[in-house]
C-alpha positions in Angstrom: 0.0 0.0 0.0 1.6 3.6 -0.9 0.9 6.5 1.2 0.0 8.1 -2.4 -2.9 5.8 -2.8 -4.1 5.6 0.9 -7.0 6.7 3.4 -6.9 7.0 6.9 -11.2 6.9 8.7 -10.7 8.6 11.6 -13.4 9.1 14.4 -12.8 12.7 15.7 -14.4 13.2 19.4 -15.0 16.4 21.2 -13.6 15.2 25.3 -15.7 16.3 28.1 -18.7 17.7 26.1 -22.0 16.5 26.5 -24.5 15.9 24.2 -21.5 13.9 22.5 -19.9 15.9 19.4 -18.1 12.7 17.2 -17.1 12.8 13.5 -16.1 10.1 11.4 -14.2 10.8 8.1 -11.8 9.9 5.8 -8.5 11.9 4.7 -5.5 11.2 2.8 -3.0 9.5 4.7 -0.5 12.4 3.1 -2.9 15.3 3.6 -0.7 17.9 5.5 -1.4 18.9 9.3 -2.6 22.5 8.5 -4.7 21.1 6.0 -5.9 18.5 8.1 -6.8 21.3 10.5 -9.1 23.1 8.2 -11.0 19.4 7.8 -11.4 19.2 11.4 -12.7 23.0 11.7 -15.3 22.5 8.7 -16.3 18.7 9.7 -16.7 20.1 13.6 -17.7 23.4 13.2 -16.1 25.6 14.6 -14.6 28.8 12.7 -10.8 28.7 12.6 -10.3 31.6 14.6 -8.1 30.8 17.7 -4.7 28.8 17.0 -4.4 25.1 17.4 -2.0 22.1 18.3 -1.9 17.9 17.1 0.1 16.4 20.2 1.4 13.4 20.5 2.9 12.5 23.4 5.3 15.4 24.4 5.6 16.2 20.7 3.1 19.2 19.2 2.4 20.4 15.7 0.8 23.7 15.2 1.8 27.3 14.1 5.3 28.3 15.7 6.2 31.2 17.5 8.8 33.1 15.7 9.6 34.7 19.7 9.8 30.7 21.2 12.3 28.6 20.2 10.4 25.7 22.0 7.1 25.6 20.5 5.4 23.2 17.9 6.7 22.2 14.9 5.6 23.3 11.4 2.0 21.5 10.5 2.8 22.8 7.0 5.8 20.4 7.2 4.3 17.6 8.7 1.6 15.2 7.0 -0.9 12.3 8.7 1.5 9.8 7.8 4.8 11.1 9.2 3.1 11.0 12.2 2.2 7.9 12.0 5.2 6.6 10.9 7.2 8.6 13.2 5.3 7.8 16.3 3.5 4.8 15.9 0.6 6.2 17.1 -3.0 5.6 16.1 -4.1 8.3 18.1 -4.0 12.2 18.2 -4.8 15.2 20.5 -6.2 18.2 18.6 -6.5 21.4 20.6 -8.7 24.0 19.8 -8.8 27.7 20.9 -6.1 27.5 24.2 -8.1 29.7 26.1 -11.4 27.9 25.9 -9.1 24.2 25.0 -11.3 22.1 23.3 -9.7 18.9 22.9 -10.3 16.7 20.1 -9.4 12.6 20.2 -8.5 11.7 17.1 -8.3 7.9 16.5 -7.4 5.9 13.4 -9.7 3.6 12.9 -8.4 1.8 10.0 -6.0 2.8 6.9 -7.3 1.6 3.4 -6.9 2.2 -0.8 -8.7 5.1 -2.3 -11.8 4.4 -4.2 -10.8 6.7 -7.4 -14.5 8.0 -8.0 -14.2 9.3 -4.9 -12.9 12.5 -3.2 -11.2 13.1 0.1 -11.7 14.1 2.8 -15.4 13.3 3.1 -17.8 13.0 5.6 -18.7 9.5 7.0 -20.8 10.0 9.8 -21.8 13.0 11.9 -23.5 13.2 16.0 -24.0 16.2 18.1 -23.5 19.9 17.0 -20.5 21.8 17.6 -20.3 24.2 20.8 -20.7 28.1 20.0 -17.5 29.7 19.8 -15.3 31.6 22.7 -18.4 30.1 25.2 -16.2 29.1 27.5 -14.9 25.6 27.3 -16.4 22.7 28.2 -17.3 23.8 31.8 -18.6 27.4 30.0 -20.5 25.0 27.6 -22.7 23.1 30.5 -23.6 26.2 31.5 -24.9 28.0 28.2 -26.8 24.9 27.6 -28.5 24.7 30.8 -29.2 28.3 31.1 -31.4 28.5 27.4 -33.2 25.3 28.5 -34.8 27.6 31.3 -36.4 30.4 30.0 -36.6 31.5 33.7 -32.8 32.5 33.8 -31.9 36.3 34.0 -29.2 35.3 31.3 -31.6 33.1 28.8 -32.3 35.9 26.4 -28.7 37.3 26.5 -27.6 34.3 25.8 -29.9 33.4 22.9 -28.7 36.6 21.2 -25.3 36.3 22.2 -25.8 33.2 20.1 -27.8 34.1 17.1 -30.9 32.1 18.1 -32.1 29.2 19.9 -29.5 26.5 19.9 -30.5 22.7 19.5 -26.8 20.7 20.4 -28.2 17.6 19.0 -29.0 19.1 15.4 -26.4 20.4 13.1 -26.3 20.3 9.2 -24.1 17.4 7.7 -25.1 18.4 4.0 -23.5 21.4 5.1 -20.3 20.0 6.2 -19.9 17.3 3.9 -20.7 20.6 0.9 -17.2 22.0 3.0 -15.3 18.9 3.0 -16.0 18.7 -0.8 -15.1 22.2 -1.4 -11.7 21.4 0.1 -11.1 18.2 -1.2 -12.2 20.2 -4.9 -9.3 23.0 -3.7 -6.4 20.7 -3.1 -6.9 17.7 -5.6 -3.7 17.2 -7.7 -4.1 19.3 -11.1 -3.5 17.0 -14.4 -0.1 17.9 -16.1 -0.3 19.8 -19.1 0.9 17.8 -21.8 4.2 19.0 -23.7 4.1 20.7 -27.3 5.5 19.2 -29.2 9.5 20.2 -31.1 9.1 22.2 -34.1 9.6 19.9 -37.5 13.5 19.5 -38.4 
């Protein structure tokens, strides 16, 4: 099996959120670790606005600090499978936002072949709709859920517009998502060489 040719399903869980948040999808075993990040920001949700880390173990990948010598390494140098084959591993840490830190459990569920009318990444499955952004964490999270389920609260209706309107954590749109997946997948698949012209007649 070449790395060329291969797919890695992953099933992507939100830790300590409840309703559960889980994704299931499939991604190059090459694709890079920035791009892997925008595929975990459009299959979850949230809006890519805060910075972000794959760990693995003591090791991190994410956007370096050009002020710290000892932060993460490159993602735009790194892909799924150097991990893999670097570590081991079958299972990542994605972090989210470090002041709110959602963390993310990435497992590799399987590695397979491509199936060539297909494109990747792609949504397999979907459960649970993403938190809103910058509420908090998951602690901050409980909360805004159980304050808009009482319409008693002196924060319910601050916090419905502070969210744009009422918020249902067990419905989100997968036609969306798997649109955005598609979109990206449309973006970075490989462009067909141009053929040569051909010499000039002697």
């Amino acid at each position: 099996m070449t790395k060329s040719r291969s797919i890695a399903r992953l099933k992507v869980t939100l830790e300590k959120v409840e309703p559960k948040v889980v994704r299931r999808l499939e991604v190059p075993l090459k694709i890079r670790l920035d791009r892997l990040h925008l595929v975990l920001q459009a299959a979850m949700g949230w809006t890519n606005s805060h910075l972000y880390e794959f760990r693995v173990g003591d090791v991190g990948w994410g956007v370096p600090d050009p002020d710290f010598g000892d932060g993460p390494l490159p993602a735009a140098r790194a892909t799924l499978f150097d991990v893999v084959e670097d570590t081991g591993t079958r299972t990542i840490r994605y972090i989210y936002d470090f002041g709110d830190h959602w963390e993310h459990r990435i497992a590799i569920e399987r590695i397979g072949e491509t199936e060539p009318q297909l494109l990747y990444p792609r949504l397999i499955a979907a459960q649970g709709r993403c938190p809103p952004e910058d509420v908090g964490g998951p602690w901050g999270y409980a909360e805004f859920l159980e304050v808009i389920a009482d319409p008693t609260h002196e924060d319910h209706e601050r916090l419905l517009t502070w969210c744009g309107s009422a918020f249902d954590p067990h419905h989100l749109d997968t036609e969306l998502i798997a649109a955005t997946l598609e979109r990206l997948a449309r973006r970075w698949a490989p462009r067909p060489r141009k053929p040569k012209p051909a010499p000039p007649p002697p």
